[in-house]
Structures are given as C-alpha cells and as structure tokens.
Residue, then its C-alpha position, 0 to 999 in steps of 0.5 A: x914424147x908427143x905430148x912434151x912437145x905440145x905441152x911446150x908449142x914444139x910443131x915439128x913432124x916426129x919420126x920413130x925409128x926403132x933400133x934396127x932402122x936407125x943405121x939403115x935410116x942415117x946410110x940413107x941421108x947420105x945416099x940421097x942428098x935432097x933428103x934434109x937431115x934431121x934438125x934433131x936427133x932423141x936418141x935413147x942409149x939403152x935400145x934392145x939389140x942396139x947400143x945407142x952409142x953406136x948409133x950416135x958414132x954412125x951418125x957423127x961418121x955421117x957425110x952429110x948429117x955429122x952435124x945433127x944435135x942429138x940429145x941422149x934420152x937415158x935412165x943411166x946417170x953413169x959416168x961413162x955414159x955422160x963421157x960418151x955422150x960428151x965425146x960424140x958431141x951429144x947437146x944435151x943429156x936427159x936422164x929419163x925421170x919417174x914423174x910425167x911432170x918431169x918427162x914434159x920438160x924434155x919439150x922445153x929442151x927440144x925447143x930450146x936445140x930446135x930454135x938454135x938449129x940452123x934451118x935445113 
C-alpha cells in the first residue's frame, strides 16, 4: 500500500487499523468532534473475525464521519459484493490483482478520491 502511494505522489499519513480496532476507531470520531474524519477510507471486505461490510455500515451510521469515501479493496469479484459495496455508497471498488504492477495503480485511484475530497 505504502509503496502505491509513492509510486503516484499520494503524501498522506497512513493508518492501519486491524478489524477489531475499526468500529472502536469510528465510535471515536464521534465521540470527540476535533478529531477529523478520515479523507478515505481502504477497506478490504474479507478481514478475519470481521465483515467488512459491517464495518462499512458502521461507518455510514456514523454521526459525524457517514460521508467518508471509502474504496473496498477485495479479491471477491461477486456480485453481491459489488451490490453491497454500491449500496453502502463505497467510491470505488479494487479487486486485489495477482501482479504488483497492477496493485501499484491503487495509488492512482486513492489520488484521484483524495483530490476530490472536500478538506476536512
């Protein structure tokens, strides 16, 4: 991931939350309004222990933070997926591919939702 943002000039700070941190870490963007909301949001569907999808609903029943971009990260190319994705209002939808060449270009898409996204 790291790498796919430098290889496209994406300067950004880069947090990563494991699937058990992620609802405690959007309950907290509400709880305290002086911390921003993320600008984005990579969220990979399938995590141990946690539905991604679940964390995407937590984050659109957010208060303050419903309007985050998300782009779901996935090697499922289902179409429920795609659905569920579409229905949570998720920006962009990145089946994971087998070559780096390929990964890099998720830098390209994360620069694209960055530049559009209103400052916080």
């Amino acid at each position: 991931m790291r790498e796919a943002l430098r290889e496209h000039g994406v300067d950004c700070e880069l947090h990563v939350i494991d699937r058990e941190d992620a609802l405690s870490f959007i309950d907290g963007l509400d709880l305290d309004s002086k911390i921003p909301c993320p600008d984005l949001m990579l969220l990979d569907l399938y995590l141990p222990k946690r539905d991604g999808n679940e964390i995407l609903r937590h984050l659109r029943a957010s208060e303050l933070c419903a309007q985050t971009p998300v782009v779901i990260l996935t090697s499922s190319d289902e179409l429920s997926d795609h659905e569920n994705a579409d229905k949570n209002s998720a920006i962009h939808y990145f089946r994971k591919p087998s070559s780096l060449d390929k990964f890099l270009e998720l830098g390209m898409i994360v620069k694209a939702v960055i530049s559009r996204a209103p400052p916080s």
